[in-house]
TORFILO-778773 format. One record per residue (C-alpha): chain; x, y, z; residue in one letter. Coordinates in pm, 1 decimal. Example, Ala and Ser with C-alpha at 12.3 -4.5 7.8 and 13.67 -1.06 7.14 Angstrom:
R   mol          u          v          w   type
R     A     1230.0     -450.0      780.0      A
R     A     1367.0     -106.0      714.0      S
***
This chain:
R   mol          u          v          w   type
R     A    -2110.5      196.4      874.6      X
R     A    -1859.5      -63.8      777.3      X
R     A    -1517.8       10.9      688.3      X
R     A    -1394.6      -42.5      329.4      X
R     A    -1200.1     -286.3      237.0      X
R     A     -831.8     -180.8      110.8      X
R     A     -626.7     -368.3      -96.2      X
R     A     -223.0     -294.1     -142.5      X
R     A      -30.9     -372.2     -402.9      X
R     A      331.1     -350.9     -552.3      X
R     A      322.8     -122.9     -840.5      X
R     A      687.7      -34.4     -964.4      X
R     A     1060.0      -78.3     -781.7      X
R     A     1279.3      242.7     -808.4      X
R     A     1603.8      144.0     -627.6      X
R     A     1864.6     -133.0     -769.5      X
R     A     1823.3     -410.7     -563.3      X
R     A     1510.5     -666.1     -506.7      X
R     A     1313.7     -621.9     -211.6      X
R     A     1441.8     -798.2      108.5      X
R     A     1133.8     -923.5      191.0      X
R     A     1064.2    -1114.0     -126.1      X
R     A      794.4     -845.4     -254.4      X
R     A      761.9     -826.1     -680.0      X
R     A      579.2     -616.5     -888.4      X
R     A      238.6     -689.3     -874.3      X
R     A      222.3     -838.5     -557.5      X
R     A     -133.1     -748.4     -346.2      X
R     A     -233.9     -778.6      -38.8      X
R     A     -558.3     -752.3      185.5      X
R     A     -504.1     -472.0      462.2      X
R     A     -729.7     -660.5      700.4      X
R     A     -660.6    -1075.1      631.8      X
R     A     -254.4    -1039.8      466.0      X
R     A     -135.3     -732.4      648.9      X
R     A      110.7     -973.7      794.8      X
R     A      235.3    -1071.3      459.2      X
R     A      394.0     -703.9      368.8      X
R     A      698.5     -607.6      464.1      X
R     A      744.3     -405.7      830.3      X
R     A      837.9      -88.8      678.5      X
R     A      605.4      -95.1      399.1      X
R     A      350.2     -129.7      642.3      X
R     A      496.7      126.8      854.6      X
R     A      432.6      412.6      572.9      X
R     A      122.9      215.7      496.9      X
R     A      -79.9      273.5      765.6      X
R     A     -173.7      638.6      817.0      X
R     A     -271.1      660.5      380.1      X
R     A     -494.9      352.1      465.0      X
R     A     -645.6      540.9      783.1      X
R     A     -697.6      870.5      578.9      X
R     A     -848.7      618.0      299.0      X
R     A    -1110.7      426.6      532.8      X
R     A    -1228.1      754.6      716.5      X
R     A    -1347.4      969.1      411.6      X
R     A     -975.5     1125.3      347.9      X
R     A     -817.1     1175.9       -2.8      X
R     A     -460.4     1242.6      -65.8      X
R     A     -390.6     1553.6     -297.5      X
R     A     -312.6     1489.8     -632.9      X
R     A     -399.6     1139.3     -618.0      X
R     A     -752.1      977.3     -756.8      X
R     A     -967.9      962.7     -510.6      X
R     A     -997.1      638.2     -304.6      X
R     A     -605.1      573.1     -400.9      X
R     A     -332.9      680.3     -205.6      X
R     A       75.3      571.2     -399.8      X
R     A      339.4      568.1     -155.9      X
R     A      664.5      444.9      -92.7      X
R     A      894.8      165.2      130.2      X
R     A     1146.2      359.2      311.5      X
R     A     1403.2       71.7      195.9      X
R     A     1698.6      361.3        4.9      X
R     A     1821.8       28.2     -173.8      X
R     A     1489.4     -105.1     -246.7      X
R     A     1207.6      187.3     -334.9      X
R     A      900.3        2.5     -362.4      X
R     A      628.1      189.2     -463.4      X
R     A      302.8       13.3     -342.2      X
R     A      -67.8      199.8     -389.1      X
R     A     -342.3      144.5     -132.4      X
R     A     -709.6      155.0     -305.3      X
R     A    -1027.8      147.1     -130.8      X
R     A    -1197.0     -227.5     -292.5      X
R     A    -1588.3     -205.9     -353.0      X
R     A    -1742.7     -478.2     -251.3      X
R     A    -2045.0     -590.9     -458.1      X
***
């Protein structure tokens, strides 16, 4: 069985300041080919929603195959989701 493909992207900014890394609103990214391309720390929280995602996991409260989190920037606040891409 193949893993899904995930796709992350930038969905809303909470703290006052721009992202240090560049990042905007509506900024995506491929987990497996632009991983690179996201910001450390984002990636950092990343990670375990997009594990939970690939392996049959849902996050409570959330739709399934979506998982909304947050970079752990206080000045920053990017909220990115993580969503499992169907591939045709």
């Amino acid at each position: 069985m193949r893993r899904p493909k995930i796709k992350i992207t930038l969905i809303d900014r909470k703290g006052e300041r721009g992202c240090h890394r560049g990042h905007n609103i509506g900024d995506s990214f491929d987990f497996d080919t632009e991983r690179g391309d996201l910001c450390p720390m984002a990636m950092h929280v990343a990670f375990p929603y997009v594990d939970i995602l690939r392996y049959g996991g849902s996050i409570p409260g959330q739709p399934e195959g979506t998982a909304v989190f947050c970079c752990p920037d206080a000045d920053t606040i990017n909220v990115f989701k993580a969503e499992i891409m169907i591939e045709e």
